[in-house]
C-alpha positions as CSV (number, residue, x, y, z in Angstrom):
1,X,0.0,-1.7,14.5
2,X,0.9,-3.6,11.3
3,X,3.2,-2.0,9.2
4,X,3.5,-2.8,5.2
5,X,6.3,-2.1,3.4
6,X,5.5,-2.4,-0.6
7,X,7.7,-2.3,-3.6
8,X,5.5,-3.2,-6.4
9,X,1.8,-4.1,-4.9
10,X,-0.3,-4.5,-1.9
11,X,-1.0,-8.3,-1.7
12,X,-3.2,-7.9,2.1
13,X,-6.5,-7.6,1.5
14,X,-8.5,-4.9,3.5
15,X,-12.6,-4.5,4.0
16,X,-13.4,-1.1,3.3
17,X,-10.9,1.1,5.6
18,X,-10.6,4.4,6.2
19,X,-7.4,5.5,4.9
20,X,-5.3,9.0,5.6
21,X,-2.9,10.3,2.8
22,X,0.0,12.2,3.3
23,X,3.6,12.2,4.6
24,X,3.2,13.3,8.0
25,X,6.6,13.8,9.1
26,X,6.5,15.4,12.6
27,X,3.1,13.9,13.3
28,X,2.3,17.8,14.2
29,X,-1.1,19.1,15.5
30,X,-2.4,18.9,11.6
31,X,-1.5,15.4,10.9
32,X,-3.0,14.8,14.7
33,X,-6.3,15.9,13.4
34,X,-6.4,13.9,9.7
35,X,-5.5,10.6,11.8
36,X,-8.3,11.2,14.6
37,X,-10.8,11.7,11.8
38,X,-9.4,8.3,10.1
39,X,-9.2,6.4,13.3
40,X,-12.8,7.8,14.4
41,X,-14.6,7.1,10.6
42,X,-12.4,3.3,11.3
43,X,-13.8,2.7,14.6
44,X,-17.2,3.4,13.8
45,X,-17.7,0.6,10.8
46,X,-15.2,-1.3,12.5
47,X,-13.1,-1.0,9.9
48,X,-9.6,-0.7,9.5
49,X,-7.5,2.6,9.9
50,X,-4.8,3.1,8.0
51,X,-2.2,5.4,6.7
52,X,-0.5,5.5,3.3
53,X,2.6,7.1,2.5
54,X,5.9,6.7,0.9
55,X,9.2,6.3,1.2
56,X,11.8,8.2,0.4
57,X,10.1,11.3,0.1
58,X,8.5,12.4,-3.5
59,X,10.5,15.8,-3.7
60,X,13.8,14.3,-3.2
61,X,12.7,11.6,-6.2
62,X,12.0,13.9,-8.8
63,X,14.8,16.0,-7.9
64,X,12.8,19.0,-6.4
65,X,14.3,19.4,-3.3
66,X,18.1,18.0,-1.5
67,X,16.9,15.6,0.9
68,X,14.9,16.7,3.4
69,X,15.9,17.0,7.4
70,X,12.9,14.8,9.2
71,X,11.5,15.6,12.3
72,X,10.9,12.5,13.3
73,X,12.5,8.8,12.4
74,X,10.5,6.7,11.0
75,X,9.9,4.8,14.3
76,X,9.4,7.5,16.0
77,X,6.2,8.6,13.4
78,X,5.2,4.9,13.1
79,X,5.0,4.5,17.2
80,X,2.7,8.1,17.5
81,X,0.4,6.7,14.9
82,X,-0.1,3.8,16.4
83,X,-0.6,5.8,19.8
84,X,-3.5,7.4,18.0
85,X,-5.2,4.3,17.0
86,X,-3.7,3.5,13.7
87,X,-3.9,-0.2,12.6
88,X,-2.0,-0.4,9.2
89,X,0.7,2.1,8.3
90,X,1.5,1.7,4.7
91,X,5.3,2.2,3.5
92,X,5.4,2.2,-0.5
93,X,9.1,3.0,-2.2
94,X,8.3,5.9,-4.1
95,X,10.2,5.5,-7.7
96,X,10.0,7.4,-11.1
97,X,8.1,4.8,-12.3
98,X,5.6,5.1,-9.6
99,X,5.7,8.8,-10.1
100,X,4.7,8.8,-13.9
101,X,1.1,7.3,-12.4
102,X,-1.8,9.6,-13.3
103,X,-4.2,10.9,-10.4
104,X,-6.5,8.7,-11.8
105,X,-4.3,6.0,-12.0
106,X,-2.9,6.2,-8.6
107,X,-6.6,6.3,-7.3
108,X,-8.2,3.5,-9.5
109,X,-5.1,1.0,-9.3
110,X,-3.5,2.0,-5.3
111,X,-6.8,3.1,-3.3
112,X,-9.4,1.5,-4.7
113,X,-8.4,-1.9,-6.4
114,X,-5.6,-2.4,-3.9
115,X,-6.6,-0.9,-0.5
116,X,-10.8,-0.9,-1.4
117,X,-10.8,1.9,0.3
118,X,-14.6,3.4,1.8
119,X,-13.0,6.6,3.3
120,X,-10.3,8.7,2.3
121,X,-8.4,11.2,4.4
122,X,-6.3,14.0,3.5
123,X,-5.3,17.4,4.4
124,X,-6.2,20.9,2.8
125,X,-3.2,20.9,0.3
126,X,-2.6,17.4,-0.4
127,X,-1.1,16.7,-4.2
128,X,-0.9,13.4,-5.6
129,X,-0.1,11.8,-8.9
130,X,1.6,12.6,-12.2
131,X,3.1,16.3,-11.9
132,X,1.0,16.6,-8.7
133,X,-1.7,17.1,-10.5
134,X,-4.3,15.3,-8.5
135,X,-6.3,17.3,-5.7
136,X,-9.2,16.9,-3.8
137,X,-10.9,17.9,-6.6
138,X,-9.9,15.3,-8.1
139,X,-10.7,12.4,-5.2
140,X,-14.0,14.2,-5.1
141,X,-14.9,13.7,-8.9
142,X,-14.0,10.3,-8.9
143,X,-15.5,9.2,-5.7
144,X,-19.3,8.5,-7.1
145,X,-18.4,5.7,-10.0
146,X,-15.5,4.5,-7.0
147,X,-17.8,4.4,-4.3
148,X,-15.8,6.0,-1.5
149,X,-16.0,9.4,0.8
150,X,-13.7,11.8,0.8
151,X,-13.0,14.2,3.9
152,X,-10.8,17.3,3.5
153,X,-9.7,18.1,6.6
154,X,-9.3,21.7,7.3
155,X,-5.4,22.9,8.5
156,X,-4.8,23.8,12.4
157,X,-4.3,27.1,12.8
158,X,-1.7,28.6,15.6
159,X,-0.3,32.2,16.2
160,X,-2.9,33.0,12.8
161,X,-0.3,31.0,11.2
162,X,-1.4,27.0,9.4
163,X,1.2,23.9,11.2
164,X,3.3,22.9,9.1
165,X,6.6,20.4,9.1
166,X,8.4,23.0,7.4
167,X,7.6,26.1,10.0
168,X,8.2,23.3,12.7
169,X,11.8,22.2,11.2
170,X,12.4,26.5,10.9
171,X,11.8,27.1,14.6
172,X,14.2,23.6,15.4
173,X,16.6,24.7,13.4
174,X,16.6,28.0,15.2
175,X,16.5,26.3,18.7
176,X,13.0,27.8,19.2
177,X,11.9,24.5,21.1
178,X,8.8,25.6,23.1
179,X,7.2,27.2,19.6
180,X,8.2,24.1,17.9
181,X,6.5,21.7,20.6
182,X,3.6,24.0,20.4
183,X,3.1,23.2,16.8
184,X,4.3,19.5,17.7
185,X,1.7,19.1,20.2
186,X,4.5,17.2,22.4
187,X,8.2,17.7,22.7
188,X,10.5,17.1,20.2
189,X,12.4,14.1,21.1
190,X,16.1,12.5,20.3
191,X,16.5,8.8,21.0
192,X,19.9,6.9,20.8
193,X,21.8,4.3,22.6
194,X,24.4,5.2,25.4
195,X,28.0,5.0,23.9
196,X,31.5,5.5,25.8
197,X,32.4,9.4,25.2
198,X,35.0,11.3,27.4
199,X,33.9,10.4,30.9
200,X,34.6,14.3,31.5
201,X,31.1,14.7,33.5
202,X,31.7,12.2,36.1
203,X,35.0,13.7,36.8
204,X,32.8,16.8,37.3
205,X,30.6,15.5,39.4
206,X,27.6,15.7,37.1
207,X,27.8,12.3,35.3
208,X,26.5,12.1,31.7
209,X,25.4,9.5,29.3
210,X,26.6,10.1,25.8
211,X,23.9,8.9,23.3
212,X,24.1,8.2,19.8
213,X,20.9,9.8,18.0
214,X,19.5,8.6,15.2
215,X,19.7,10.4,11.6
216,X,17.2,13.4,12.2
217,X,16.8,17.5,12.3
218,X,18.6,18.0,15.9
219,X,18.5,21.5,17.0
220,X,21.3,23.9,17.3
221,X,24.5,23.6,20.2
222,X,23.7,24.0,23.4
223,X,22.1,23.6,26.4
224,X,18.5,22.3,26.8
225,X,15.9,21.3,30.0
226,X,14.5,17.6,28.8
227,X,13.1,14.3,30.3
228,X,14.6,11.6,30.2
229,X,13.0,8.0,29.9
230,X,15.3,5.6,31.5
231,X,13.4,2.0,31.4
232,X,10.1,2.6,32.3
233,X,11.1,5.8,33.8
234,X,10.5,9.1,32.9
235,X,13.0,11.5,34.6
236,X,14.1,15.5,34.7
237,X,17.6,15.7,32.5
238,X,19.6,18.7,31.0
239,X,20.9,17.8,27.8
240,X,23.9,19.3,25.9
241,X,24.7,19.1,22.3
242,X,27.8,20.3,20.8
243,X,31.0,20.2,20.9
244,X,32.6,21.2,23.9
245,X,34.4,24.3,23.0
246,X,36.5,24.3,26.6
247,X,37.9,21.4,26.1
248,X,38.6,21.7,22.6
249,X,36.3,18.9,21.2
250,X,35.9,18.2,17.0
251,X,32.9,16.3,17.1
252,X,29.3,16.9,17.6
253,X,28.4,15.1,21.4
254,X,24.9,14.5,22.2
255,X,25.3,14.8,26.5
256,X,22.4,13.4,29.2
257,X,22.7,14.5,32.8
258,X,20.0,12.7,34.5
259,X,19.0,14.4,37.8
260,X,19.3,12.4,41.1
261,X,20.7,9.4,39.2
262,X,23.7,7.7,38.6
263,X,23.3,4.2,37.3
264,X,25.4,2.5,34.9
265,X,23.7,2.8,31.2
266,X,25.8,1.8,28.6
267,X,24.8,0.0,25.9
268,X,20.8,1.5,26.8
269,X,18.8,3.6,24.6
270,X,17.1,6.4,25.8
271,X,14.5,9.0,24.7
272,X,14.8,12.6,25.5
273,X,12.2,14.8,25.4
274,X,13.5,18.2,25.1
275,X,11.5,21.1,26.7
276,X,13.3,24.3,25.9
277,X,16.9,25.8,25.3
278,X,18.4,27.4,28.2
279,X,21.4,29.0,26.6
280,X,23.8,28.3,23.6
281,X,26.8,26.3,24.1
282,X,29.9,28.5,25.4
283,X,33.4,28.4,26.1
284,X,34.6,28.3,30.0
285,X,38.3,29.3,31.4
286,X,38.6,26.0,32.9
287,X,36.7,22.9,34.7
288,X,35.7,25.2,38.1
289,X,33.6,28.0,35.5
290,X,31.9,25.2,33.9
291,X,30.8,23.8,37.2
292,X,29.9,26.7,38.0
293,X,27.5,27.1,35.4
294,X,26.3,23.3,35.2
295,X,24.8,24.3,38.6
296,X,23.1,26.7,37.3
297,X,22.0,25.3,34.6
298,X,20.4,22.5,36.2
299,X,18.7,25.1,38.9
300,X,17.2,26.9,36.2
301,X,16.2,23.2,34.6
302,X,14.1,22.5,37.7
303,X,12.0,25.6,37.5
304,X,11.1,24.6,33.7
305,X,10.3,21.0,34.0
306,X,6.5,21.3,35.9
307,X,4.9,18.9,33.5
308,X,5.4,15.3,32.1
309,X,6.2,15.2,28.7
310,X,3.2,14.2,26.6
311,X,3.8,10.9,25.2
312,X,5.0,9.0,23.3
């Protein structure tokens, strides 16, 4: 998948893609569905696919919101789209300037001049433009003298409820992991190299490798069944995150005990996929309790991890 990161103006010129608005952080179940339609509506003029969004997000520009906690990183999002069949992903710097743009504007100048775009893809409440006064409405209106299609693409509903990024980062935040990789349609992951931390697990006898994730939404402290990809590998894990309240730790540790493994692997990244919380981070009397209750926790891992993560 190419991607395209544009300050001022898209210089590549495209025949007639299909093209899927929106900011689709979390790449949930809804967002799923807007980029099957674009890659499907691609595939079938043998066109191009391709997704336009911007960077950093609108509401923290205009000062609506603080900025927002992302679900995923931006390679993370870039390598599911591209899993989906994505050919261009689009990264235009959202500025004030850029924001003062009219509906109209943004749809005459961006979409059509600069993309020529032949089908346009957006979800249910999808705003765009000046004030966020543009609609579907609005793409709809236009589309005759334009000459493209629009598709509205109705929201996925779960639990009677629509998917959104914001009830996804709610149930995170509230280390509701299986509800959140419902919405997800995969498990949330955290990805980060293997650092030196305390060495404390081997000394255990339930060796860990102490990753350092990338800026994201990370769930609350404790303990949680994952997988693991080591290499091309994909293996059960328990993961802890927090700070290590026995042993009287300041700082936030992000802890990988792979099971049946013990290889060396510093200076690796690796991608967890975490399946559910077993239990919130707690303090032990000493080194024999929290052995103790690693076993247990990693007994209890082993009856939740049945199925392969759905990837990537």
């Amino acid at each position: 998948m190419e991607i395209i990161r544009v300050r001022e103006k898209i210089y590549q010129r495209f025949h007639r893609p299909a093209v899927a608005l929106g900011n689709f952080d979390g790449v949930h179940l809804g967002h799923q569905e807007i980029l099957r339609q674009t890659v499907a509506a691609a595939r079938l003029r043998r066109h191009d696919a391709i997704v336009y969004t911007f960077d950093p997000h609108p509401r923290v520009v205009l000062n609506k919101a603080p900025d927002i906690p992302r679900i995923t990183t931006f390679r993370e999002r870039a390598d599911i789209m591209e899993y989906l069949g994505i050919n261009v992903l689009v990264l235009a710097e959202f500025t004030l300037e850029f924001a003062r743009q009219t509906p109209e504007e943004f749809v005459a100048n961006i979409l059509v001049e600069e993309l020529g775009v032949a089908d346009i893809f957006i979800g249910e409440n999808y705003r765009f433009g000046k004030e966020r006064a543009g609609t579907a409405e609005t793409l709809k209106l236009m589309a005759p003298e334009m000459s493209y299609r629009v598709h509205v693409v109705p929201s996925v509903i779960v639990d009677d409820q629509r998917v959104s990024s914001s009830r996804i980062r709610d149930h995170l935040l509230k280390g509701e992991i299986c509800q959140a990789n419902r919405l997800l349609g995969r498990e949330f992951t955290i990805e980060g190299k293997v650092v030196h931390g305390h060495h404390r697990g081997k000394l255990l006898g339930f060796p860990t490798a102490n990753i350092k994730p990338e800026a994201k939404l990370q769930p609350p402290e404790g303990v949680y069944a994952a997988y693991c990809r080591v290499g091309t590998e994909t293996r059960p894990a328990v993961m802890n995150i927090g700070r290590n309240p026995t042993f009287m730790d300041r700082r936030v540790s992000f802890e990988v005990h792979i099971l049946d493994f013990s290889e060396d692997l510093y200076g690796e990244t690796l991608k967890v996929y975490i399946v559910d919380r077993l239990r919130p981070e707690m303090t032990f009397s000493g080194p024999e309790e929290l052995k103790d209750q690693i076993r247990k926790d990693i007994e209890r891992c082993k009856g939740l991890l049945t199925v392969f993560p759905r990837i990537p």
